[in-house]
C-alpha positions as CSV (number, residue, x, y, z in Angstrom):
1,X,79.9,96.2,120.2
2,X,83.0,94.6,119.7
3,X,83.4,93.4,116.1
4,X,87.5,92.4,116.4
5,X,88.2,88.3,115.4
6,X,92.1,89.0,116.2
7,X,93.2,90.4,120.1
8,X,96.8,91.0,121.7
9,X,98.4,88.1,122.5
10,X,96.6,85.7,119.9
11,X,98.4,83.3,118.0
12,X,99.1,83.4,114.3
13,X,100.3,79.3,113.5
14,X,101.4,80.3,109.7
15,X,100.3,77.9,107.2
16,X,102.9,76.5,104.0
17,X,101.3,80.5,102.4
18,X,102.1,82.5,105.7
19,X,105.4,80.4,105.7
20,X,106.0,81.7,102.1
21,X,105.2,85.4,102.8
22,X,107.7,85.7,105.1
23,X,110.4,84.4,103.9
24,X,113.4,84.1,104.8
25,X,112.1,84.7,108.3
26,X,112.2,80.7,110.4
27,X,109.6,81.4,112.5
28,X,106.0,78.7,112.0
29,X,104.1,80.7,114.5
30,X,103.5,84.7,115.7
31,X,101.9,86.3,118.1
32,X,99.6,89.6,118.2
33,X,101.3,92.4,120.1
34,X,99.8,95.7,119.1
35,X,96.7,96.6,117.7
36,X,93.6,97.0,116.8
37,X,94.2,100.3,114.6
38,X,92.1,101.5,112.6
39,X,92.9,102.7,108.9
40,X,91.8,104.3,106.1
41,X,92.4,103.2,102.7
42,X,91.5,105.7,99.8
43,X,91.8,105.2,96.3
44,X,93.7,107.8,94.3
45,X,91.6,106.9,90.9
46,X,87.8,107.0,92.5
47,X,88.4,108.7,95.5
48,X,86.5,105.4,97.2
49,X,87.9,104.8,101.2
50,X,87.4,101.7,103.0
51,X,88.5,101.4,106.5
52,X,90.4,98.1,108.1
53,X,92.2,97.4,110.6
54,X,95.7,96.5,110.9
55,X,97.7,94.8,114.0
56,X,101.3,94.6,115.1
57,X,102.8,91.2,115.0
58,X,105.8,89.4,116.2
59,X,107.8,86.5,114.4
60,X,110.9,85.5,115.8
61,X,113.1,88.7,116.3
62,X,110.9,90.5,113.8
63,X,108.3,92.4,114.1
64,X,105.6,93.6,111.4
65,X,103.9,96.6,111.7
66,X,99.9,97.5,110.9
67,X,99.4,93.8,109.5
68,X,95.6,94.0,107.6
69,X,93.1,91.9,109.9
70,X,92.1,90.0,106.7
71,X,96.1,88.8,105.5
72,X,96.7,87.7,109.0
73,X,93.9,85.4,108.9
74,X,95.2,84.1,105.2
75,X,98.5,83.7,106.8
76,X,97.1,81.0,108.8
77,X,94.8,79.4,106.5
78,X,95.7,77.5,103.5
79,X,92.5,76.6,102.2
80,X,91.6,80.5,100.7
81,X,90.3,81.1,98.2
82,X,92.6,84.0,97.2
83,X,96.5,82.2,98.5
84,X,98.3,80.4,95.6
85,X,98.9,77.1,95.6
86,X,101.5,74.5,95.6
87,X,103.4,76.7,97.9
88,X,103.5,73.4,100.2
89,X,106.4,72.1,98.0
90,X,108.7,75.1,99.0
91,X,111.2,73.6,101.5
92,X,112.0,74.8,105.0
Protein backbone atom coordinates (compact mmCIF):
# COMPACT_ATOMS: atom_id res chain seq x y z
CA UNK A 1 0.00 0.00 0.00
CA UNK A 2 1.25 3.09 -0.94
CA UNK A 3 0.97 5.59 1.92
CA UNK A 4 3.36 8.66 0.09
CA UNK A 5 1.19 12.28 -0.25
CA UNK A 6 4.47 13.90 -2.00
CA UNK A 7 5.95 11.97 -5.55
CA UNK A 8 8.89 13.05 -8.01
CA UNK A 9 8.08 15.72 -10.02
CA UNK A 10 5.31 17.34 -7.64
CA UNK A 11 5.21 20.90 -7.07
CA UNK A 12 6.00 22.67 -3.91
CA UNK A 13 4.23 26.56 -4.60
CA UNK A 14 5.98 28.05 -1.18
CA UNK A 15 3.71 30.09 0.82
CA UNK A 16 4.96 33.86 2.58
CA UNK A 17 6.49 30.79 5.58
CA UNK A 18 8.22 28.57 2.75
CA UNK A 19 9.24 31.94 1.24
CA UNK A 20 10.83 32.79 4.64
CA UNK A 21 12.63 29.53 5.19
CA UNK A 22 14.54 29.87 2.42
CA UNK A 23 15.75 32.89 2.33
CA UNK A 24 17.72 34.43 0.43
CA UNK A 25 16.88 31.94 -2.14
CA UNK A 26 14.23 33.91 -5.15
CA UNK A 27 12.54 31.02 -6.12
CA UNK A 28 8.14 31.00 -5.13
CA UNK A 29 7.91 27.44 -6.38
CA UNK A 30 10.04 23.84 -6.23
CA UNK A 31 9.78 20.84 -7.54
CA UNK A 32 10.26 17.05 -6.06
CA UNK A 33 13.35 15.39 -7.58
CA UNK A 34 14.42 12.62 -5.39
CA UNK A 35 12.84 10.68 -2.84
CA UNK A 36 10.89 8.92 -0.96
CA UNK A 37 13.69 7.85 1.63
CA UNK A 38 13.11 6.57 4.42
CA UNK A 39 14.76 7.68 7.85
CA UNK A 40 15.19 6.97 11.20
CA UNK A 41 15.12 9.51 13.85
CA UNK A 42 16.37 8.44 17.44
CA UNK A 43 16.47 10.28 20.45
CA UNK A 44 19.71 10.47 22.31
CA UNK A 45 17.82 11.20 25.88
CA UNK A 46 14.98 8.18 25.57
CA UNK A 47 16.32 6.20 23.13
CA UNK A 48 12.60 6.69 21.31
CA UNK A 49 12.91 6.34 17.10
CA UNK A 50 10.39 7.46 14.81
CA UNK A 51 10.75 6.93 11.15
CA UNK A 52 9.86 9.75 8.26
CA UNK A 53 10.59 10.28 5.18
CA UNK A 54 12.49 12.89 3.58
CA UNK A 55 12.68 14.05 -0.28
CA UNK A 56 15.08 15.87 -2.44
CA UNK A 57 13.91 19.15 -3.73
CA UNK A 58 14.85 21.74 -6.18
CA UNK A 59 14.56 25.66 -5.90
CA UNK A 60 16.07 27.68 -8.47
CA UNK A 61 19.80 26.58 -8.81
CA UNK A 62 19.52 24.97 -5.35
CA UNK A 63 18.88 21.91 -4.28
CA UNK A 64 17.83 20.57 -0.72
CA UNK A 65 18.58 17.33 0.29
CA UNK A 66 16.29 14.72 2.47
CA UNK A 67 13.60 17.54 3.06
CA UNK A 68 11.04 15.85 6.00
CA UNK A 69 7.61 14.96 4.18
CA UNK A 70 5.84 16.93 6.94
CA UNK A 71 8.04 20.61 6.49
CA UNK A 72 7.55 20.36 2.76
CA UNK A 73 3.85 20.37 3.21
CA UNK A 74 4.27 23.49 5.88
CA UNK A 75 6.27 25.12 3.26
CA UNK A 76 3.32 25.31 1.14
CA UNK A 77 0.67 26.00 3.53
CA UNK A 78 0.28 29.08 5.56
CA UNK A 79 -2.54 28.33 7.45
CA UNK A 80 -0.53 25.66 10.15
CA UNK A 81 -0.87 25.45 12.96
CA UNK A 82 2.84 25.25 13.94
CA UNK A 83 4.41 28.32 11.06
CA UNK A 84 4.73 31.77 12.66
CA UNK A 85 2.90 34.44 11.67
CA UNK A 86 3.12 37.81 10.13
CA UNK A 87 5.81 36.45 7.99
CA UNK A 88 3.50 37.94 5.07
CA UNK A 89 4.99 41.45 5.82
CA UNK A 90 8.66 40.28 4.97
CA UNK A 91 9.28 41.86 1.51
CA UNK A 92 10.46 40.08 -1.62
Amino acid sequence: MDRNCIYVGDLVILSSFGRAVIRPNPSKVGIVIGGPYENDYICAKTGLYAKYLSYDVMLGIELLKEIPEDFILRMGDDEHEENPQGLEEIPD
